[in-house]
N, CA, C and O atoms as a MOPAC input file, in Angstrom:
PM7 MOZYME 1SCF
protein

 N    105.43700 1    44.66600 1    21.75000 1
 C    104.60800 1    44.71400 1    20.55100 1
 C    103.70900 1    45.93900 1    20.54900 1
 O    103.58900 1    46.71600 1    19.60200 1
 N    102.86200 1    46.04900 1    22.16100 1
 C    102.45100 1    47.34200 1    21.97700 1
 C    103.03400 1    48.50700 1    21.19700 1
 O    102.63700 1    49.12200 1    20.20700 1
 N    104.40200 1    48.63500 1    22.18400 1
 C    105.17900 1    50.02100 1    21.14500 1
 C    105.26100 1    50.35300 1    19.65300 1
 O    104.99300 1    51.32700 1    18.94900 1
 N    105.78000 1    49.03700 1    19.46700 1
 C    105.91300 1    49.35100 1    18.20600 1
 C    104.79300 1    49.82000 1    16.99000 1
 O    104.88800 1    50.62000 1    16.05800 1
 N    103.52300 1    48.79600 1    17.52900 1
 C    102.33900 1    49.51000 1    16.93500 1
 C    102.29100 1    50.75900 1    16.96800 1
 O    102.09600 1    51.40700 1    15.94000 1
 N    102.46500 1    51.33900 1    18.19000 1
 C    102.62600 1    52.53800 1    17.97500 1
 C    103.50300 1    53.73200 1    17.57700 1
 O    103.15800 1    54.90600 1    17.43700 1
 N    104.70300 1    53.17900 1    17.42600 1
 C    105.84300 1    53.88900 1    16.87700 1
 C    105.11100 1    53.59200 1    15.10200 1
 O    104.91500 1    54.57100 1    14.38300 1
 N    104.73600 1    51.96400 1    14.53300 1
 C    104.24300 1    52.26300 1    13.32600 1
 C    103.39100 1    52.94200 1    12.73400 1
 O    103.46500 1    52.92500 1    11.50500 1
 N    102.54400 1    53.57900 1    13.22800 1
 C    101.71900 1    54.31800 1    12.78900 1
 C    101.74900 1    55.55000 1    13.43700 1
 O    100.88400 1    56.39000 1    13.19000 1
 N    102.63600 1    55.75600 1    14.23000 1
 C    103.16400 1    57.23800 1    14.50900 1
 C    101.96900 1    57.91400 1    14.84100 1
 O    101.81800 1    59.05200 1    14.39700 1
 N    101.13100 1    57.42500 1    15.51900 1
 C     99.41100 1    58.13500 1    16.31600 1
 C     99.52900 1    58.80700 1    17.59300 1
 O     98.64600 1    59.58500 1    17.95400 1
 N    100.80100 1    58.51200 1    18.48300 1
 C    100.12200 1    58.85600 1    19.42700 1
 C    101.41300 1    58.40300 1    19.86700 1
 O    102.08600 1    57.44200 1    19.49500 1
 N    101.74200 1    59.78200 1    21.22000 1
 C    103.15700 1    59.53900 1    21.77700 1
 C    102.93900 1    59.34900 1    23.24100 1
 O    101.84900 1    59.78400 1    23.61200 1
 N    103.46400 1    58.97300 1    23.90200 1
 C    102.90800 1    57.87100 1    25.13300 1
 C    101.80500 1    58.67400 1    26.14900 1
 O    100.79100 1    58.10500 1    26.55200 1
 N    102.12100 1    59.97400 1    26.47900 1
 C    101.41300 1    60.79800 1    27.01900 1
 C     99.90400 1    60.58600 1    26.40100 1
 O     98.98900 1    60.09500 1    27.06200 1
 N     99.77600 1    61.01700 1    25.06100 1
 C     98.84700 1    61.51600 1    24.51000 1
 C     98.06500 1    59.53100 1    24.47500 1
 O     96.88600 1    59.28600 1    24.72900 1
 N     98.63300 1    58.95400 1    24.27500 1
 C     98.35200 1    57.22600 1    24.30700 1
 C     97.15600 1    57.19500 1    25.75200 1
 O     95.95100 1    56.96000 1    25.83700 1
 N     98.34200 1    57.60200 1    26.84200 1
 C     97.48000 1    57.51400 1    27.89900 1
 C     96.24400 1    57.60000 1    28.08600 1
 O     95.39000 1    56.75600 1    28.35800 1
 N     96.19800 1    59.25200 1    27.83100 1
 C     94.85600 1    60.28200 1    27.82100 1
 C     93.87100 1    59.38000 1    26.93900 1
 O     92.77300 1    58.94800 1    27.29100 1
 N     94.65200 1    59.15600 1    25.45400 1
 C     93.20200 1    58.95800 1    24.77400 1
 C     92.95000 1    56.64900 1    25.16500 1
 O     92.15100 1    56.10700 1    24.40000 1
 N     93.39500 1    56.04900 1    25.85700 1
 C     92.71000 1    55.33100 1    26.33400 1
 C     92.15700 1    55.61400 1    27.45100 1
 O     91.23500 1    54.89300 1    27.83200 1
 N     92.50200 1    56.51700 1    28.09600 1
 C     91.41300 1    56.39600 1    29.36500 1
 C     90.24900 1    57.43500 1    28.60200 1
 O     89.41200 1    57.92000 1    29.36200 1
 N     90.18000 1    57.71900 1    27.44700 1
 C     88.39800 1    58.80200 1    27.11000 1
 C     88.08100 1    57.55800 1    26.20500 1
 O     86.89800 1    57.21900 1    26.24000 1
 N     89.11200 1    56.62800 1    25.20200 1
 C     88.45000 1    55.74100 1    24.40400 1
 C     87.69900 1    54.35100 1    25.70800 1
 O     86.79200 1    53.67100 1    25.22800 1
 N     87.95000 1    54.15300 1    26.63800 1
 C     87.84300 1    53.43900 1    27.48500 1
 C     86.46600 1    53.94200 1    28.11000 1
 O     85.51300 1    53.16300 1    28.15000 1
 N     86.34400 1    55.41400 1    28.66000 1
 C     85.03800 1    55.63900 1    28.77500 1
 C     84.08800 1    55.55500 1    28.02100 1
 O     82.95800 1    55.30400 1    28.43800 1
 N     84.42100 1    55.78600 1    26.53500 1
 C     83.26500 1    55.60600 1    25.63800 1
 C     82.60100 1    54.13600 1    25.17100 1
 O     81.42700 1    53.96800 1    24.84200 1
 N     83.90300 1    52.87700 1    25.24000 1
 C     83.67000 1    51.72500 1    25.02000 1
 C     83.57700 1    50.65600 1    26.40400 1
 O     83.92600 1    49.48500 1    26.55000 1
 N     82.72700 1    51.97900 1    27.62600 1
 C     82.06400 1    51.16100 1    28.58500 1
 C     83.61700 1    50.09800 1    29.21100 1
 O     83.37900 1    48.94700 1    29.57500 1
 N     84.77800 1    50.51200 1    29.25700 1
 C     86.08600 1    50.44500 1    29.41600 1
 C     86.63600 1    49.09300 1    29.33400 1
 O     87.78000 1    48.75300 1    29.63400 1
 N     85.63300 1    48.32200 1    28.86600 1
 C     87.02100 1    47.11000 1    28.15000 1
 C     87.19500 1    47.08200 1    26.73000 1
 O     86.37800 1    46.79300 1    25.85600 1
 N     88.71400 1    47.52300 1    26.62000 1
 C     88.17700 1    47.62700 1    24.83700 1
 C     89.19700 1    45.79500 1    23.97000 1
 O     89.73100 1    45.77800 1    22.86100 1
 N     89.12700 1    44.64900 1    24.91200 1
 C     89.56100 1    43.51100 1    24.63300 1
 C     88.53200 1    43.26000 1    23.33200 1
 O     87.54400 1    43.97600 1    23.16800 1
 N     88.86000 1    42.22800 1    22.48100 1
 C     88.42700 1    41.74800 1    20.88200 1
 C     87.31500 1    40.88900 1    21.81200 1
 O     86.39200 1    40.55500 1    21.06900 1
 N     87.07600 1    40.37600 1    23.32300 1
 C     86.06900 1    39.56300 1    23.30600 1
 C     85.02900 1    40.32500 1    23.51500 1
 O     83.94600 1    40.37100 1    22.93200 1
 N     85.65700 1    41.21300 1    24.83100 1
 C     84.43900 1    42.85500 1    24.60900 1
 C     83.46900 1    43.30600 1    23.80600 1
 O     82.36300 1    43.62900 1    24.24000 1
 N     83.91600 1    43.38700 1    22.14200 1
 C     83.91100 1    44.05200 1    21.04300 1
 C     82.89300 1    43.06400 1    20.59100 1
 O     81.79600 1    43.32400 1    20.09700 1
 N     83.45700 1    41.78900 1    20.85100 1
 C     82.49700 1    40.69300 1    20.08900 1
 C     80.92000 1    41.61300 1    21.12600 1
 O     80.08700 1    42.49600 1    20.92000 1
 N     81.24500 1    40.83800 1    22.02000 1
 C     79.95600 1    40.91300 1    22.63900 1
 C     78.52100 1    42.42000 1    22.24600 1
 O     77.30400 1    42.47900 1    22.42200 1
 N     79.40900 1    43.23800 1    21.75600 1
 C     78.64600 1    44.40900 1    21.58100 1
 C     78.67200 1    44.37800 1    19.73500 1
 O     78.22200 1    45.32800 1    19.09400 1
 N     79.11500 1    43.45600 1    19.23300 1
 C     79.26900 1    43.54900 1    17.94200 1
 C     78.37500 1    42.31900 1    17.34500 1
 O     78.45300 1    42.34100 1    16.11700 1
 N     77.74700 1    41.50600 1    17.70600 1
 C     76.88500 1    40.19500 1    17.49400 1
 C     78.10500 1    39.09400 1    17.42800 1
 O     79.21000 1    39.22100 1    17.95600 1
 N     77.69500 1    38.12700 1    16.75100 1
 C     77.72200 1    36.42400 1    17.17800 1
 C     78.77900 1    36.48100 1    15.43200 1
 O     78.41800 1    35.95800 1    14.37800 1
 N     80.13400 1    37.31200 1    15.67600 1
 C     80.80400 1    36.77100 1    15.11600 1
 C     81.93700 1    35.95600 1    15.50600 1
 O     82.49800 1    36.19900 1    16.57500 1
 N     82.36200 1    34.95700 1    14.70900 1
 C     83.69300 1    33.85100 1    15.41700 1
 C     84.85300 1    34.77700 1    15.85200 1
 O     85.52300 1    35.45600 1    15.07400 1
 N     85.02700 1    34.71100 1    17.36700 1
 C     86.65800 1    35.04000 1    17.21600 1
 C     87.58500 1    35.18700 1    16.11400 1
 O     88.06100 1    36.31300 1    15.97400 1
 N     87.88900 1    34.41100 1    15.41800 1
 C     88.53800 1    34.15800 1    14.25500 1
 C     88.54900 1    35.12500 1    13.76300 1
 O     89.48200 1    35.92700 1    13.72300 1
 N     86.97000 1    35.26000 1    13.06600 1
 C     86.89600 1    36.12800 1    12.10500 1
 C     87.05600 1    37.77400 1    12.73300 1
 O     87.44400 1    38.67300 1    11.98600 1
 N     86.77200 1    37.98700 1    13.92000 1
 C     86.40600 1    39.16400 1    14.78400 1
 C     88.20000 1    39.45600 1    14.70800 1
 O     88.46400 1    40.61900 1    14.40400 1
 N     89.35500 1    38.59600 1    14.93400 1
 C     90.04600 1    38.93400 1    15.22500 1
 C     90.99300 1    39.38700 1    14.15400 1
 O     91.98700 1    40.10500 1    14.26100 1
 N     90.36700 1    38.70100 1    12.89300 1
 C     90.92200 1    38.97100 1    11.67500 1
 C     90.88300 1    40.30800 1    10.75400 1
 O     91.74700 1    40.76200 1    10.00500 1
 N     89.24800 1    40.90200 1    11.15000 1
 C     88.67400 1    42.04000 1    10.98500 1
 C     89.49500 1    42.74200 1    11.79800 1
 O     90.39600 1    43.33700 1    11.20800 1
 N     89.44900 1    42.87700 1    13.24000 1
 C     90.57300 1    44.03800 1    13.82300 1
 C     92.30000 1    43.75100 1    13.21100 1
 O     93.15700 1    44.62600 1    13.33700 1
 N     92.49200 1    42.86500 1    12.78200 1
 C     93.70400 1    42.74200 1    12.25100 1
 C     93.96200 1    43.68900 1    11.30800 1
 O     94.84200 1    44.53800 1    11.45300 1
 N     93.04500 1    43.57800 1    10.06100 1
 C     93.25000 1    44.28600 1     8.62900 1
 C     92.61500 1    46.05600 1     9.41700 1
 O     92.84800 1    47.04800 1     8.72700 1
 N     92.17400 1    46.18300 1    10.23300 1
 C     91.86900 1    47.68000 1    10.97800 1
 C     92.98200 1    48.08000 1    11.57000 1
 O     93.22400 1    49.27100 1    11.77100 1
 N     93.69200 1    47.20600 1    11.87400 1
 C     95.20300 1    47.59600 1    12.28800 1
 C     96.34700 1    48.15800 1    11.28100 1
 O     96.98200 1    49.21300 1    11.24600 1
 N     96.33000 1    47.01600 1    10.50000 1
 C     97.30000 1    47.45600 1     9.04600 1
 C     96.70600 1    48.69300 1     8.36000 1
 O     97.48800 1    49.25000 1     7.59000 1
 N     95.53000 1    49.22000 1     8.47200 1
 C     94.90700 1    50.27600 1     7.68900 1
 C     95.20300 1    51.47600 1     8.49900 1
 O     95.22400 1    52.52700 1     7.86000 1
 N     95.54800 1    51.58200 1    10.37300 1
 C     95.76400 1    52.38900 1    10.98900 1
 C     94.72000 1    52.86500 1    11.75800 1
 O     94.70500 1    53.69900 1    12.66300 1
 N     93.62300 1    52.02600 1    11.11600 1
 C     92.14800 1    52.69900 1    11.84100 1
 C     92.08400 1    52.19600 1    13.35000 1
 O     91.42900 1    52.83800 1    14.17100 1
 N     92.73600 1    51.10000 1    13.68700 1
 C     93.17900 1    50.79300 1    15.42600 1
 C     94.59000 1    50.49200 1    16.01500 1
 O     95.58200 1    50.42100 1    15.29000 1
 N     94.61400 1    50.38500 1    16.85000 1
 C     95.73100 1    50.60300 1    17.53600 1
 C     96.11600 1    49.18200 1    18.39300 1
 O     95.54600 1    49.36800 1    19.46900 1
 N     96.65500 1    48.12400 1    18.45200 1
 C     96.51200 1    47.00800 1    18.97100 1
 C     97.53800 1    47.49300 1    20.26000 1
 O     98.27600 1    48.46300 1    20.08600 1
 N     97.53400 1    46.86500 1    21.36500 1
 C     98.38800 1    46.91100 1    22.69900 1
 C     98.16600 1    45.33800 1    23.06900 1
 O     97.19100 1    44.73200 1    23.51500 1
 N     99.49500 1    44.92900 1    22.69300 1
 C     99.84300 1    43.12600 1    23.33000 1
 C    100.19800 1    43.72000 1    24.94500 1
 O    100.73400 1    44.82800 1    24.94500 1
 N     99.91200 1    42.99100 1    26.53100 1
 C    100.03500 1    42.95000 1    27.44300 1
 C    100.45200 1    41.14300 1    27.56100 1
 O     99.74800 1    40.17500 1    27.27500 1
 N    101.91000 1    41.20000 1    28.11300 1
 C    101.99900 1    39.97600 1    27.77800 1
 C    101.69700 1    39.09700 1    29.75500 1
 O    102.39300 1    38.27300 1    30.34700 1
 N    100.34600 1    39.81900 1    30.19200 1
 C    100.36100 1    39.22100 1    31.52200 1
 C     99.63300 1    37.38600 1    31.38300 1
 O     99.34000 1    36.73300 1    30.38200 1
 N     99.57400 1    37.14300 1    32.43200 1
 C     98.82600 1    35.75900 1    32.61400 1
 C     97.51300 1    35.85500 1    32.91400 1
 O     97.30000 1    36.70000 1    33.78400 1
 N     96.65300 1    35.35200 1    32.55100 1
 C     96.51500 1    35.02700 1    30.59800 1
 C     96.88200 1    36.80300 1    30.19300 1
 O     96.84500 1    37.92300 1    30.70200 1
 N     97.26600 1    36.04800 1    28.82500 1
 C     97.75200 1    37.30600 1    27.81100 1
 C     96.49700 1    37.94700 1    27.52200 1
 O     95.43100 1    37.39500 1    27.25200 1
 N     96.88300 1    39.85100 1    27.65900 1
 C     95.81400 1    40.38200 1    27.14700 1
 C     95.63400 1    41.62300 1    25.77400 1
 O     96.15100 1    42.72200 1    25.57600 1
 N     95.30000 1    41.34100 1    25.52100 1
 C     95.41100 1    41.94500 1    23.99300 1
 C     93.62400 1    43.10300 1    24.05500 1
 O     92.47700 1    42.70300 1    24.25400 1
 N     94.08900 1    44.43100 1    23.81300 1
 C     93.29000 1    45.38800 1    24.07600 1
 C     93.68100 1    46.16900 1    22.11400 1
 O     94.66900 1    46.00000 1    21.40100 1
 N     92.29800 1    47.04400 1    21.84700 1
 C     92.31600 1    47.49500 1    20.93900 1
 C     91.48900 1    49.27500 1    20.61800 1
 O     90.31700 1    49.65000 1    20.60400 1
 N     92.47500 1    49.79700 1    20.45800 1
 C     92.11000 1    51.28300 1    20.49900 1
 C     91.48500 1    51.78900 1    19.00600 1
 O     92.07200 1    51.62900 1    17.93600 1
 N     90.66400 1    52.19100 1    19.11000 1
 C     90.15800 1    53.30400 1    17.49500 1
 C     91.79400 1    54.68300 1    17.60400 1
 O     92.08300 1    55.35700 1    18.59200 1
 N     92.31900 1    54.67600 1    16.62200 1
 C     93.70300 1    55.31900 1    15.98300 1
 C     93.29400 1    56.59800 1    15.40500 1
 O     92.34000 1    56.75800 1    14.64300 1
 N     93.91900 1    57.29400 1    15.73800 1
 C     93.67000 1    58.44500 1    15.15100 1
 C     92.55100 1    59.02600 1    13.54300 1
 O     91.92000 1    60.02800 1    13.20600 1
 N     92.87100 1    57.64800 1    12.98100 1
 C     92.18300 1    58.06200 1    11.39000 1
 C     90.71300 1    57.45300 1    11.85700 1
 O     89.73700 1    57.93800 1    11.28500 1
 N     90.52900 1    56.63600 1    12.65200 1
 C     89.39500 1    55.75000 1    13.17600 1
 C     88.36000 1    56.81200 1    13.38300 1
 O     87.28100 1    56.96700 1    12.81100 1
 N     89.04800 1    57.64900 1    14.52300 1
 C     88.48500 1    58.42800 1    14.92700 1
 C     87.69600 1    59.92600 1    14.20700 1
 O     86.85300 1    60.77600 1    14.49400 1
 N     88.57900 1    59.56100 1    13.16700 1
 C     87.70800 1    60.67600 1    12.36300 1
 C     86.69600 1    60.44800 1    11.75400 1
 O     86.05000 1    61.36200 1    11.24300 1
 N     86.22300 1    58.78300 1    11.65100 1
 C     84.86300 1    58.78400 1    11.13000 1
 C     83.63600 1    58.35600 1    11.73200 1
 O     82.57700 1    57.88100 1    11.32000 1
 N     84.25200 1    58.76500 1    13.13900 1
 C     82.72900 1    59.63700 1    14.31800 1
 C     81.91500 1    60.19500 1    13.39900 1
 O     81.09600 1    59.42500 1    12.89600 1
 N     81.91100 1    60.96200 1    13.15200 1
 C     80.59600 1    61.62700 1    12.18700 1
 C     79.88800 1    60.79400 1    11.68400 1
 O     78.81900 1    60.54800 1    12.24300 1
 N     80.26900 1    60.05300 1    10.40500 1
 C     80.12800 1    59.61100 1     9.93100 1
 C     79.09600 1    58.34600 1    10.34600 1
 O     77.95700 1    58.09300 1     9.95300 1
 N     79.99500 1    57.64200 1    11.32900 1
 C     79.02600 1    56.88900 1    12.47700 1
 C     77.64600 1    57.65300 1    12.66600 1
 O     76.46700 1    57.36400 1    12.46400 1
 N     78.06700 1    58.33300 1    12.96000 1
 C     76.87600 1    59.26400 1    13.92200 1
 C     75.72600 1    59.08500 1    13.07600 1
 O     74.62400 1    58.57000 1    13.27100 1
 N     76.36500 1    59.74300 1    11.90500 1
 C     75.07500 1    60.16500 1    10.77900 1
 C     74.49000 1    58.30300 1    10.76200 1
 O     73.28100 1    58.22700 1    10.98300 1
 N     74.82800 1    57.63100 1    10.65300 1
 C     74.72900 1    56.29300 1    10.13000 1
 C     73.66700 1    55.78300 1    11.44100 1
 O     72.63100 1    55.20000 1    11.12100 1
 N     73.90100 1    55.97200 1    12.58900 1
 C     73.44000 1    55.39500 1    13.73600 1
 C     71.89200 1    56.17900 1    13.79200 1
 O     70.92100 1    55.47600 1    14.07400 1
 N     71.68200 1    57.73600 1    13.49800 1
 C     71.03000 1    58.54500 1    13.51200 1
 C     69.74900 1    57.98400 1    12.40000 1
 O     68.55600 1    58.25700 1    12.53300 1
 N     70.28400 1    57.23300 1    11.42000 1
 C     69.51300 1    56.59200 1    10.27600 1
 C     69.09000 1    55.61500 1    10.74200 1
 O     67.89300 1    55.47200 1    10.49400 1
 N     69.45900 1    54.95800 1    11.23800 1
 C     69.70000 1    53.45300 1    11.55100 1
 C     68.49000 1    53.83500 1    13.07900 1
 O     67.69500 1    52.90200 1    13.18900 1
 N     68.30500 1    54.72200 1    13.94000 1
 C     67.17300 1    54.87200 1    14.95700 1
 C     65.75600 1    55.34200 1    13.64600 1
 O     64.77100 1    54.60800 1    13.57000 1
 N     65.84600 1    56.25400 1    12.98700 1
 C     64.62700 1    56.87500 1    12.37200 1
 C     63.91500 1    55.90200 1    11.68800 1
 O     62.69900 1    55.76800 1    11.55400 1
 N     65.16900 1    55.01100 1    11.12600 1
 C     64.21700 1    53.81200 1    10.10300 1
 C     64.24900 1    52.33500 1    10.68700 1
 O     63.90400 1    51.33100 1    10.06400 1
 N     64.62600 1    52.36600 1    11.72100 1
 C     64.57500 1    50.85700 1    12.40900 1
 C     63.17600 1    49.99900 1    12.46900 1
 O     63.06800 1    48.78900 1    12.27000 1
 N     61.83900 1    51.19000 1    12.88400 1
 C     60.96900 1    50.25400 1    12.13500 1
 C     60.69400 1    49.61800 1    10.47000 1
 O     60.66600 1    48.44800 1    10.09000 1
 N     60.52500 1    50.81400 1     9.75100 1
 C     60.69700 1    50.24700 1     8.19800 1
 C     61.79500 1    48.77700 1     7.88000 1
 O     61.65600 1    47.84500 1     7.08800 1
 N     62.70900 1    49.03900 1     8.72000 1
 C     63.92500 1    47.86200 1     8.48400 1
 C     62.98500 1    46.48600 1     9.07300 1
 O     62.50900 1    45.48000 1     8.54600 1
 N     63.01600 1    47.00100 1    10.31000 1
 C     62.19000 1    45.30500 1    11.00600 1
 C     61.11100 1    45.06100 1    10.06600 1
 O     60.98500 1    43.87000 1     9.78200 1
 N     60.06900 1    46.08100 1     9.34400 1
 C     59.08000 1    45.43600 1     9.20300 1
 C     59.34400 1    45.13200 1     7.93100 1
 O     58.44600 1    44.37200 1     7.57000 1
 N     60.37500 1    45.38600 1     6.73400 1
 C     60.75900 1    44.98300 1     5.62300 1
 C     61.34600 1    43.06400 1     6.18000 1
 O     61.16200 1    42.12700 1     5.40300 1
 N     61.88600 1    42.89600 1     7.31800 1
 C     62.71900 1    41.58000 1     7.49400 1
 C     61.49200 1    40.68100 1     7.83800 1
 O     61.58600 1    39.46000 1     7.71600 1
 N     60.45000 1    41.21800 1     8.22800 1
 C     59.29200 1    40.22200 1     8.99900 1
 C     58.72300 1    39.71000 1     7.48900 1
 O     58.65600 1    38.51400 1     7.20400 1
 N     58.26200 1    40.96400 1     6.42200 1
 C     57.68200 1    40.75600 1     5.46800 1
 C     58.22800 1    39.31300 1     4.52500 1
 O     57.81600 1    38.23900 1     4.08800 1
 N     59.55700 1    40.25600 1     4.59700 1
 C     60.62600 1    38.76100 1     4.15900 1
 C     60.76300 1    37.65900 1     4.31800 1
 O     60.91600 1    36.90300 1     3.35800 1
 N     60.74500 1    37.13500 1     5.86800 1
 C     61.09400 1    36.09500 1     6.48300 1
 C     59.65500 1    35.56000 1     6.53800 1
 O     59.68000 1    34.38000 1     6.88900 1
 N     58.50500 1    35.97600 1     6.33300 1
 C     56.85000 1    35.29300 1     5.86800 1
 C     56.50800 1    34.94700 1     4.32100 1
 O     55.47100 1    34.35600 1     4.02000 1
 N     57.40900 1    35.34100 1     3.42100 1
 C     57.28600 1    35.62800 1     2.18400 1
 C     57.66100 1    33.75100 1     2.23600 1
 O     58.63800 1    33.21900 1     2.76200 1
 N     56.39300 1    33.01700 1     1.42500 1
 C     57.09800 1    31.32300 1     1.46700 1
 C     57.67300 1    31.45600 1     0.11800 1
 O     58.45000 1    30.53200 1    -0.12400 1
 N     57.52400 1    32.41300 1    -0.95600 1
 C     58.35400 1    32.06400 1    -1.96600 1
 C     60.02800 1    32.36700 1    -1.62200 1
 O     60.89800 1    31.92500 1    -2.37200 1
 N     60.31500 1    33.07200 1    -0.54700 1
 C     61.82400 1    32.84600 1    -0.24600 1
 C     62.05700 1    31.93200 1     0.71100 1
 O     62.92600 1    32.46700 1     1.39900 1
 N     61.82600 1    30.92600 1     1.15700 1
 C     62.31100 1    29.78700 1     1.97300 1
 C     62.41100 1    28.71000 1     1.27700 1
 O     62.80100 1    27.66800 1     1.80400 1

């Protein structure tokens, strides 16, 4: 199943596969498993976590690798198009440090406000 993911989306030919899991592996602190992902991604259901990398798969933005060992392990790569919206991230994460107080103190204001409870 691995292969073929990757023969479908034509990203990456086994060599180049290699290389870029062992640099995507350094960057994602090297387990890149869907329970991994949860854990650094908050308190969403498996289910849904696995459903989300699903439709990221069909779009090409990841790369799924079935390992069919005991227990089965199922690992998930950022795909070539994924990878191009690093920047993009960046800029987003870069926002997301400058205004993190304004954010908290807009949610405190909120969550004291008794006309919304």
């Amino acid at each position: 199943m691995g292969n073929g993911t990757v023969v479908r989306y034509g990203v990456f030919d086994q060599r180049n596969r290699a290389a870029h899991r062992r640099a995507q592996s350094s960057r994602c602190g090297g387990d890149s498993s869907a329970s991994n992902w949860n854990g650094r991604t908050g308190a969403a259901k498996p289910k849904v976590l696995i459903q989300r990398l699903r439709r990221l798969e069909r779009d090409g933005l990841v790369v799924r690798t079935y390992d069919p060992e005991v227990p089965p392990r199922v690992e998930y790569e950022i795909g070539v198009p994924g990878l191009s919206l690093a920047p993009l991230f960046a800029h987003l994460t870069e926002w997301g440090a400058a205004h993190l107080g304004r954010v908290e103190e807009a949610r405190r204001a909120y969550d004291a406000d008794p006309a919304r409870g």
